[in-house]
C-alpha positions as CSV (number, residue, x, y, z in Angstrom):
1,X,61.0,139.5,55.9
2,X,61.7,135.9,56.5
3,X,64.1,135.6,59.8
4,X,67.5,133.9,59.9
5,X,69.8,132.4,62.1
6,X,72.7,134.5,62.1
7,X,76.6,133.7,63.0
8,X,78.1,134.5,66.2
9,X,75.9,137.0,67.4
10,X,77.0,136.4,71.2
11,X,80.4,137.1,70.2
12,X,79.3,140.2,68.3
13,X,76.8,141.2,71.1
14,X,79.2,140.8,74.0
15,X,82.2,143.1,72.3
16,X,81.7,147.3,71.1
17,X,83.2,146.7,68.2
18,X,83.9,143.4,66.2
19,X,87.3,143.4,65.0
20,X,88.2,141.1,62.0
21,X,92.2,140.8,61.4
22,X,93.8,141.3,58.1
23,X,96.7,138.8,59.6
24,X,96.8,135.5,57.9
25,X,94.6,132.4,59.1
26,X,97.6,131.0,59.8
27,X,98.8,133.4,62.4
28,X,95.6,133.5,64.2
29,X,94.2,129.7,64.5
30,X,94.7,126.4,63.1
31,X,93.5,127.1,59.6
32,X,93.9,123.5,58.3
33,X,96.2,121.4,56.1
34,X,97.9,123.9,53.4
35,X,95.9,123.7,50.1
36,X,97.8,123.3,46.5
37,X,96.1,125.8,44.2
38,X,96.7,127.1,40.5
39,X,95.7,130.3,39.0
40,X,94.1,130.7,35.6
41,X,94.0,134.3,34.7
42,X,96.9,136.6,35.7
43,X,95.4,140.2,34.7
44,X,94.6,142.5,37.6
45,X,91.7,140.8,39.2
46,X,93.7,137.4,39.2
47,X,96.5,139.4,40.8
48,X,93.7,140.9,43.5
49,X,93.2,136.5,44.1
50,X,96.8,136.1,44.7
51,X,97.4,139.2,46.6
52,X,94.6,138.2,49.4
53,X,95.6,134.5,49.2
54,X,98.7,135.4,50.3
55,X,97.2,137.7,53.3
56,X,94.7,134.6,53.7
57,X,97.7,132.0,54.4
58,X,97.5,128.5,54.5
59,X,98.0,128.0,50.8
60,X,101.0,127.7,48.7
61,X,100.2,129.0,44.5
62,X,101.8,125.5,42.2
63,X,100.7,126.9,39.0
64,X,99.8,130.0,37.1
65,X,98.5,130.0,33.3
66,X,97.7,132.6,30.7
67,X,97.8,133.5,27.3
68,X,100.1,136.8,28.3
69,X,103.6,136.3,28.7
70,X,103.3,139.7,30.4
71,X,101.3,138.8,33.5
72,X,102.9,135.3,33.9
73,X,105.9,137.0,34.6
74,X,104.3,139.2,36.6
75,X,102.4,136.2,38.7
76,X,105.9,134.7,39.1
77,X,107.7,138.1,40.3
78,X,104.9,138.7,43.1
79,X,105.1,135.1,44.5
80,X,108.4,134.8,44.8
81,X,108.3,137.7,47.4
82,X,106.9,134.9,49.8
83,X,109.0,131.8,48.3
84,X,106.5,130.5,45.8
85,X,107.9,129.2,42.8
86,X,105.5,128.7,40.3
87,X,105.0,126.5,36.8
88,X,104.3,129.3,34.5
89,X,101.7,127.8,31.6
90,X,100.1,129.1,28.4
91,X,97.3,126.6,27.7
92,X,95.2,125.7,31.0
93,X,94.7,121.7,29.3
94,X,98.5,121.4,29.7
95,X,98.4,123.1,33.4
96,X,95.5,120.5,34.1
97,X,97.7,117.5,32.7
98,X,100.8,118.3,34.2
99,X,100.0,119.8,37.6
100,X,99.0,116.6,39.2
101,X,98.8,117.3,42.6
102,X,96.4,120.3,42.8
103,X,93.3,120.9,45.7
104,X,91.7,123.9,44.0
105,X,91.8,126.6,41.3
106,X,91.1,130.3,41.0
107,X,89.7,131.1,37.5
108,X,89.5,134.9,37.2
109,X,89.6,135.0,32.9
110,X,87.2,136.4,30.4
111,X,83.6,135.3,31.0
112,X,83.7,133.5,27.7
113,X,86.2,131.1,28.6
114,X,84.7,130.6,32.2
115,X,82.5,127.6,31.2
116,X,85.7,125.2,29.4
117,X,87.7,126.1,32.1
118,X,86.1,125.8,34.8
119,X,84.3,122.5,33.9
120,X,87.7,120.9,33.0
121,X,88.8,121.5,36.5
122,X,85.6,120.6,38.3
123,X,86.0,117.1,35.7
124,X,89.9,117.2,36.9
125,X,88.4,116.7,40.8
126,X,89.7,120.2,41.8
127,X,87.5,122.6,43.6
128,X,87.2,126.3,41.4
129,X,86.6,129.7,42.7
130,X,86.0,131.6,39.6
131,X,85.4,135.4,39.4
132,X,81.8,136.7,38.2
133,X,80.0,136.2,35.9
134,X,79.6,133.3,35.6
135,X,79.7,133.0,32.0
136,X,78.9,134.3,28.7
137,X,75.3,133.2,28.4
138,X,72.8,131.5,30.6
139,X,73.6,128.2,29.1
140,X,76.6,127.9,29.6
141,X,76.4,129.2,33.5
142,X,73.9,126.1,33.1
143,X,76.8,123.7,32.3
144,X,79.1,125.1,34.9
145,X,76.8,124.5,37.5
146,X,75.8,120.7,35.9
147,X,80.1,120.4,35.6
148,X,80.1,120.6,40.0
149,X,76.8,118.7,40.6
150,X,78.1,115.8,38.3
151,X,82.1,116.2,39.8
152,X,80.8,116.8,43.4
153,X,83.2,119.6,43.6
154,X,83.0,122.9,45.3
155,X,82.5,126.2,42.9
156,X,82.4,129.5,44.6
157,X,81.5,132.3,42.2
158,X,83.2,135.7,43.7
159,X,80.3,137.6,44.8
160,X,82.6,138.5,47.6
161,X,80.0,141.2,49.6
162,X,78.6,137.6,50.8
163,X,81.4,137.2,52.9
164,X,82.6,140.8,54.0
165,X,81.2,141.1,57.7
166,X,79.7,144.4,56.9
167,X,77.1,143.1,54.3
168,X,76.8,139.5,56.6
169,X,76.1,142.1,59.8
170,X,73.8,144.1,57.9
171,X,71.7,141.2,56.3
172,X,72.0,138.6,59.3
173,X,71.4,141.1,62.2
174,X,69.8,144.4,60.9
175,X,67.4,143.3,57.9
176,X,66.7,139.9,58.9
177,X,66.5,139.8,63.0
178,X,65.9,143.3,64.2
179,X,64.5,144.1,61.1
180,X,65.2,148.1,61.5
181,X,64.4,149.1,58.0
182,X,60.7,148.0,58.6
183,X,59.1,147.3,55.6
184,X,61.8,147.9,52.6
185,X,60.2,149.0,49.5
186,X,62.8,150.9,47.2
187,X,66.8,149.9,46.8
188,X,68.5,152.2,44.6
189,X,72.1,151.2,43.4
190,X,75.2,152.7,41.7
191,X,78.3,151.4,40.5
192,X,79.8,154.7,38.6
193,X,84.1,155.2,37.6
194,X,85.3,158.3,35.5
195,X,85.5,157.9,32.5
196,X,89.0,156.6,31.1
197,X,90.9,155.4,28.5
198,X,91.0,151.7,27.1
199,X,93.6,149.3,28.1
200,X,97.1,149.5,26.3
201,X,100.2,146.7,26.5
202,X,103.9,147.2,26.7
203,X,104.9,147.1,23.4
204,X,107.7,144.3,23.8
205,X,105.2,141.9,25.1
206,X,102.8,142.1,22.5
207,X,101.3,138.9,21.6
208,X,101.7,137.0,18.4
209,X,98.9,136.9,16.1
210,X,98.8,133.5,16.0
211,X,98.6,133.1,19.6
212,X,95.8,135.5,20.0
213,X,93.6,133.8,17.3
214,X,94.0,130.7,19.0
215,X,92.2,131.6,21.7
216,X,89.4,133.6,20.3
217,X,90.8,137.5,20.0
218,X,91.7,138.9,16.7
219,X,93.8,141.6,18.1
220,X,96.0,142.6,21.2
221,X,93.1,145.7,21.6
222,X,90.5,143.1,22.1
223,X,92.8,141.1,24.6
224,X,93.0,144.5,26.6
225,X,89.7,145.4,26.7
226,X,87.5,142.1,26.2
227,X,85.3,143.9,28.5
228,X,83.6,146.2,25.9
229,X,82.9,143.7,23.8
230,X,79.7,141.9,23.8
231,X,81.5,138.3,21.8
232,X,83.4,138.1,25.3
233,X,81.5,139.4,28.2
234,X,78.2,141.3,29.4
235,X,80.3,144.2,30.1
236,X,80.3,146.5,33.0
237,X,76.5,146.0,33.7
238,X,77.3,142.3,34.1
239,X,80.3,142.6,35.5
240,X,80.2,145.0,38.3
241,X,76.3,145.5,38.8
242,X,75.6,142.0,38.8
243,X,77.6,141.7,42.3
244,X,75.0,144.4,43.3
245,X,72.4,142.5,42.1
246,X,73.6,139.6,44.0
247,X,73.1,141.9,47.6
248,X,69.5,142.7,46.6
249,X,68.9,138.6,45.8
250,X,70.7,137.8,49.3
251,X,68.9,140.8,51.2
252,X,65.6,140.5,49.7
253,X,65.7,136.5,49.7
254,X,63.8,136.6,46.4
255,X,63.9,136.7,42.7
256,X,62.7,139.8,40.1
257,X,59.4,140.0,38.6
258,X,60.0,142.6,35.3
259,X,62.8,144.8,34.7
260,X,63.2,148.0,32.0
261,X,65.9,149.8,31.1
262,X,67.5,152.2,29.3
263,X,71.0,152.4,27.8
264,X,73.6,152.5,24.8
265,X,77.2,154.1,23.9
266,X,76.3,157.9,25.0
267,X,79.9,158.6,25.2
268,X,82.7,156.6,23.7
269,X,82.4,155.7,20.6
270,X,85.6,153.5,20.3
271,X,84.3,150.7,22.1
272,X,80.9,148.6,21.1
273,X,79.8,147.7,24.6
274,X,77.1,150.2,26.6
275,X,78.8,152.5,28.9
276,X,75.6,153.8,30.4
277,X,72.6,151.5,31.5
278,X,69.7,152.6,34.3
279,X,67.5,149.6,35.2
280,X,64.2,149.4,37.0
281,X,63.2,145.9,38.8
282,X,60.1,144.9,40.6
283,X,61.3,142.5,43.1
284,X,57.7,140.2,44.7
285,X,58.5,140.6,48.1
286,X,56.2,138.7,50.5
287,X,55.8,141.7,52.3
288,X,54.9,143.9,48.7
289,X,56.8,144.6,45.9
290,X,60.5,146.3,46.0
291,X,61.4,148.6,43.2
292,X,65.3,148.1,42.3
293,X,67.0,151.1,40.5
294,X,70.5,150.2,39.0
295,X,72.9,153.5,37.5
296,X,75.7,152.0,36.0
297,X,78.1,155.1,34.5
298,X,81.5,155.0,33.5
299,X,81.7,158.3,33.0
300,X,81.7,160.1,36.1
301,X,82.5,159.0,39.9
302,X,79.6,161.1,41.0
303,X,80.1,163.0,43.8
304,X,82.9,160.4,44.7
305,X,80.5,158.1,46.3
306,X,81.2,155.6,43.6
307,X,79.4,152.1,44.1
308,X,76.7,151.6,47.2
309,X,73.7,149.9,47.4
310,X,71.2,151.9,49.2
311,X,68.0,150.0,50.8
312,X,64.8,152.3,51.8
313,X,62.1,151.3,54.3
314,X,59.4,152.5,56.2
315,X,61.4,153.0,59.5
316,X,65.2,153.7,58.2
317,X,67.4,153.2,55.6
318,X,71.0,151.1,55.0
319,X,73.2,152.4,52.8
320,X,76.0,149.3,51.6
321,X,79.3,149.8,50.0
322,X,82.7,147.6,50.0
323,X,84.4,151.2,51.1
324,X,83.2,151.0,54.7
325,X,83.5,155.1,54.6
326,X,80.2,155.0,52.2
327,X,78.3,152.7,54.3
328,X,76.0,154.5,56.8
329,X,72.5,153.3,58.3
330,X,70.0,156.0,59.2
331,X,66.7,155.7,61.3
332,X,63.1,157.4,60.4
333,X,61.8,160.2,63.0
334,X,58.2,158.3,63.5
335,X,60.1,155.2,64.0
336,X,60.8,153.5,67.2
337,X,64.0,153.9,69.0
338,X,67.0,151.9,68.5
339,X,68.1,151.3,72.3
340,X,67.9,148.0,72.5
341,X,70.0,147.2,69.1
342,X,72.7,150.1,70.6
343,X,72.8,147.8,73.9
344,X,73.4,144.5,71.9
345,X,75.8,146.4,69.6
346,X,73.7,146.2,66.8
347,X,74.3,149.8,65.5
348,X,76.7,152.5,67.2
349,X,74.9,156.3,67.0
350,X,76.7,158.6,65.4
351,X,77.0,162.1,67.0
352,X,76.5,165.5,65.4
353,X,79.7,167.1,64.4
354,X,80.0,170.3,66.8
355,X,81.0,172.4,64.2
356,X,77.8,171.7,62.4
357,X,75.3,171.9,65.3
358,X,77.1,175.3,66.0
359,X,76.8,176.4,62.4
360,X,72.9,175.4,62.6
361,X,72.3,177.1,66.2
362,X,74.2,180.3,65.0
363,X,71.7,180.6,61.4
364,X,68.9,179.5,63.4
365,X,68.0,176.6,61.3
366,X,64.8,174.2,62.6
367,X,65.1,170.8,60.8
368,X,61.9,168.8,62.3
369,X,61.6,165.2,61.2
370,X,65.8,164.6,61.0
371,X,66.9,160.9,60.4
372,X,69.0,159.8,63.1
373,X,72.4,158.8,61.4
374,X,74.0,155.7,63.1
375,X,77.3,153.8,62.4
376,X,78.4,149.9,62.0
377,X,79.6,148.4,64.3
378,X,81.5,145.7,62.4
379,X,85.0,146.9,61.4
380,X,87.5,145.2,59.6
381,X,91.3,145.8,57.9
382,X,90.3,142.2,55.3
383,X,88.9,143.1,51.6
384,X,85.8,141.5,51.2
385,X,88.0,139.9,48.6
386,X,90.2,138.3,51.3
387,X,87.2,137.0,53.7
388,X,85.9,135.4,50.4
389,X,88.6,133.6,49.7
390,X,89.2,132.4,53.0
391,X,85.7,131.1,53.0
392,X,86.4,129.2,49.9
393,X,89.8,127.7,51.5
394,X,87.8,126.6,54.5
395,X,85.1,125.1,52.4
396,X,87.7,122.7,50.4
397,X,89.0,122.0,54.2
398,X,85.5,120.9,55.0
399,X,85.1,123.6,57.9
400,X,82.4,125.7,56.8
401,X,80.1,126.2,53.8
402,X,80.5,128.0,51.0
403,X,78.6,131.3,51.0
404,X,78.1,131.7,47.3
405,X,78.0,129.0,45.2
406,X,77.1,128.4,41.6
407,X,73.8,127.9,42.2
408,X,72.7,130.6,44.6
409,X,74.5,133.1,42.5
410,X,72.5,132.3,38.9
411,X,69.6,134.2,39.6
412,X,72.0,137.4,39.9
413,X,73.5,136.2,36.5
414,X,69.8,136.2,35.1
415,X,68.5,139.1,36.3
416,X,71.6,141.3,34.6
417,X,71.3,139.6,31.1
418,X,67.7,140.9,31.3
419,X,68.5,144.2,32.0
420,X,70.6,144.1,28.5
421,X,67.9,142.2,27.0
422,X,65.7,145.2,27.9
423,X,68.0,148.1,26.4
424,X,68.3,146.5,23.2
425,X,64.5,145.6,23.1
426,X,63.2,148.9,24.3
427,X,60.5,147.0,26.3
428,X,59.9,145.7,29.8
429,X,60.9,141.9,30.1
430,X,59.4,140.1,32.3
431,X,60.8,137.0,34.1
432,X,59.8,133.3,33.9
433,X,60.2,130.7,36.7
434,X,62.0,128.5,34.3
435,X,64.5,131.4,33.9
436,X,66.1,130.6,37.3
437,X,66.2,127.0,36.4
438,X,69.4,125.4,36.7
């Protein structure tokens, strides 16, 4: 494992516990001169952008466009709880001609619109922060990233887990400089929800025909629920376990070899998209290869532990999740101690529960060979969603630099289109170099 600078490890080192506020910048330092942005997309996960913009600070919202009369009055009701107005827009061209004195956007729309929108506002000479995937198809995640080299403009894709401090702790300090797992050689992951129903509208805001055609839906059901269908995204897979993905590319620092899979419509029937898909990946690690399982189910939370990504070695194990009450790091019996990463705050050891020891003592249970369970010590109140953002805003401020952009998140874009490619070939695909080409 290749190792790393990492950020602010005296500050981490000298303190038990690294405490990240959920206060706005503005309210803690000098964040910088207030940015001018527009949103494009005012469904739920545009609302999640405005929601931790707002907790962010710093920013004031000019602008939010979409087709849905329903969420731009929605967009307009939140802001105004912290004196926003807004210029409500259907067409993003008009936004883009009209809003003349705009620093940034935040594009979080269908993936097949991704590519003409966010090119026309990397052209425009705004920076973008557009929720993943990237796009639709390879080639046009090709022309988004061509769009910002040409412009010169910042585009931060929201793989957000490479901002929470968690995942930055975990890959900066434990993988990468004390290197506790030892030699990593599985990672399994899971993204699972229960199963539920599709998307419905209130009935006095349902869209005209006309409007819908013109951009691309032939119906109000496939406004809803673009998601299932393969004409407007990757579905789940590509949206959800391509952020997972993106951990195992930023952990593992390299590209996968091969991938199978399995997958297809095992339960709902009135949607086309796959609503079950278990991938293997061979990842060529320097050290030997890493085998990468992926469960993505939408049918079942599990045992409740609904999205992690778990990573195995030879002398512990790290088990991620963005709900800190799933993530937990555990070290092997044969493997040496963990004092010196306790001292420097590292890792905090997590004690047996009395009631359990008791329990154990009273049936006379012998474990031999327990893992030692430890705890992070990195806590914070932000949503990974919220430190993402802010690293974006500090980026356009020229403080800092971005920690995912186009670029390094393509290869997580690739490697879940070749999952999919897999299902529906029944075969093992095997990656090319040129693949990761941008």
């Amino acid at each position: 494992m290749q190792r790393r600078t990492f950020l602010q490890a005296g500050a981490a080192a000298a303190s038990h516990l690294l405490v990240v506020s959920s206060q706005p910048a503005a309210a803690q330092t000098d964040g910088g001169p207030e940015l001018r942005l527009a949103l494009i997309g005012g469904g739920y996960q545009g609302r999640n952008l405005l929601s931790a913009a707002m907790a962010v600070g710093g920013v004031r919202v000019q602008a939010v466009c979409d087709i849905w009369e329903y969420s731009r009055r929605y967009c307009r009701s939140f802001l105004q709880r912290y004196d926003q107005e807004v210029q409500l827009y259907e067409d993003f061209r008009e936004m883009l001609d009209k809003e003349r004195e705009l620093d940034a956007v935040l594009v979080a729309t269908p993936d097949f619109v991704h590519e003409p929108q966010v090119s026309a506002c990397l052209e425009a000479g705004l920076h973008v922060y557009c929720e993943p995937m990237l796009a639709h198809t390879l080639d046009a995640a090709r022309s988004m990233i061509d769009s910002m080299r040409r412009s010169g403009k910042l585009l931060q894709i929201g793989y957000q887990r490479r901002s929470d401090p968690r995942y930055r702790h975990a890959q900066e300090k434990l993988i990468a400089e004390a290197q506790l797992l030892g030699r990593v050689t599985v990672v399994q992951t899971q993204w699972a929800q229960e199963a539920a129903d599709l998307r419905g509208w209130p009935k006095r805001y349902l869209i005209p025909d006309e409007v819908l055609h013109r951009y691309g839906y032939e119906d109000m059901h496939q406004f809803r629920n673009w998601i299932w269908y393969p004409q407007y995204s990757s579905g789940p897979y590509g949206a959800f376990v391509s952020q997972q993905l993106d951990v195992c590319q930023w952990f593992l620092d390299v590209a996968p070899r091969t991938v199978m899979a399995s997958g297809g419509r095992d339960f709902f029937t009135d949607r086309p998209g796959l609503d079950t898909v278990l991938s293997v990946y061979e990842y060529p690690h320097s050290l030997g290869p890493v085998r990468v399982s992926c469960a993505m189910l939408t049918t079942t939370s599990g045992d409740g532990t609904r999205q992690f990504e778990r990573f195995l070695g030879t002398q512990g194990y790290l088990q991620m999740s963005d709900n800190p009450r799933w993530a937990r790091i555990g070290r092997e019996p044969n493997a040496p101690d963990w004092d010196e990463w306790i001292k420097q705050n590292y890792v905090v050891k997590q004690e047996r529960v009395a009631a359990h020891a008791a329990k154990e003592d009273e049936l006379d249970v012998h474990v031999s060979g327990e893992v030692e369970q430890y705890q992070f010590p990195v806590m914070t109140q932000a949503s990974g969603c919220q430190a993402h953002l802010e690293n974006f805003f500090q980026a356009v401020r020229g403080r800092e630099p971005l920690r995912c952009p186009a670029d390094a998140a393509f290869p997580s874009q690739v490697a879940a289109f070749k999952a999919i490619e897999a299902v529906q070939a029944g075969a093992t695909v095997t990656f090319a170099p040129s693949d990761f080409t941008t």
